[in-house]
N, C-alpha and C positions, 0 to 999 in steps of 0.2 A: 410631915411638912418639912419643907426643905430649909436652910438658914437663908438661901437667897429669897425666899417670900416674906421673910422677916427682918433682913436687913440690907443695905445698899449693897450692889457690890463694891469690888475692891476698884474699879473704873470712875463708881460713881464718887467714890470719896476723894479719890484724886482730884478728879472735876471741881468736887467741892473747894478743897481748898485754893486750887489754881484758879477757879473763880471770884473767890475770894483775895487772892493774891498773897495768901499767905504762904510760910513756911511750915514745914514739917516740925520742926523746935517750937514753932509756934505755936501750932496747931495743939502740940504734945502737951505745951504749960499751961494755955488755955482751957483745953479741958480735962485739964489733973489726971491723963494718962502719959504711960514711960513712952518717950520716943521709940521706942523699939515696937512698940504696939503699932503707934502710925505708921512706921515702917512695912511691917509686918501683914498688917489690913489693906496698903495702899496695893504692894505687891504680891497676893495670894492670887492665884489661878482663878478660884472659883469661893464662892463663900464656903462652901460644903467643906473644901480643902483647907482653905487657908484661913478661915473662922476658927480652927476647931480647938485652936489652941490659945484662945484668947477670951477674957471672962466677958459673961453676957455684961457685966455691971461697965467695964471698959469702953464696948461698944454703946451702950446706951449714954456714957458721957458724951463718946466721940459724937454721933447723934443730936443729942441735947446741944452742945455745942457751936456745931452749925443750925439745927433748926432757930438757936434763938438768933443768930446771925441773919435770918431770911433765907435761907437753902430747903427746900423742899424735893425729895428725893421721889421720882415717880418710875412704878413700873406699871406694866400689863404682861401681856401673853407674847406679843410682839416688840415690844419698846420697855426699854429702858431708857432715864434721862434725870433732868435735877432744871431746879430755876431757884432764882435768887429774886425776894422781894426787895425790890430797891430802896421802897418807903423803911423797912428793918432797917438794911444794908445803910443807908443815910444817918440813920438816928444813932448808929452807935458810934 
């Protein structure tokens, strides 16, 4: 199995947080990973590539992070995308 079946790509998480309106510094303190990670994750090629060097524990922050924010990251065979629950997104 490939890292992209496992976790967003590097597009999706951009999305995330510019859906969000946050920043990248933000992003980074938020969910207790080094900026350099978010960096890193935002702009990799492909998860396969640009995952390979960042711990699974990082990623599952980055993840956690935005899911508790209402970001829900969806793929298939054809689509990849993300949505944001407003009713989350409101309450915090």
């Amino acid at each position: 199995m490939t890292a992209q079946h496992l976790f967003p790509t590097a597009m999706q998480m951009a999305a995330a947080r510019a859906l969000l309106g946050l920043t990248q510094k933000e992003v980074a303190k938020g969910s207790g990973v080094a900026l350099s990670t978010v960096k890193r994750v935002e702009s990799a090629r492909d998860a396969d590539e640009g995952f390979a060097n960042i711990r699974v524990s990082s990623l599952k922050r980055l993840l956690g992070f935005y899911e508790a924010r209402g970001i829900e990251f969806t793929h298939s065979a054809n689509r990849i995308g993300l949505s944001l629950d407003v009713a989350s997104e409101v309450s915090k």
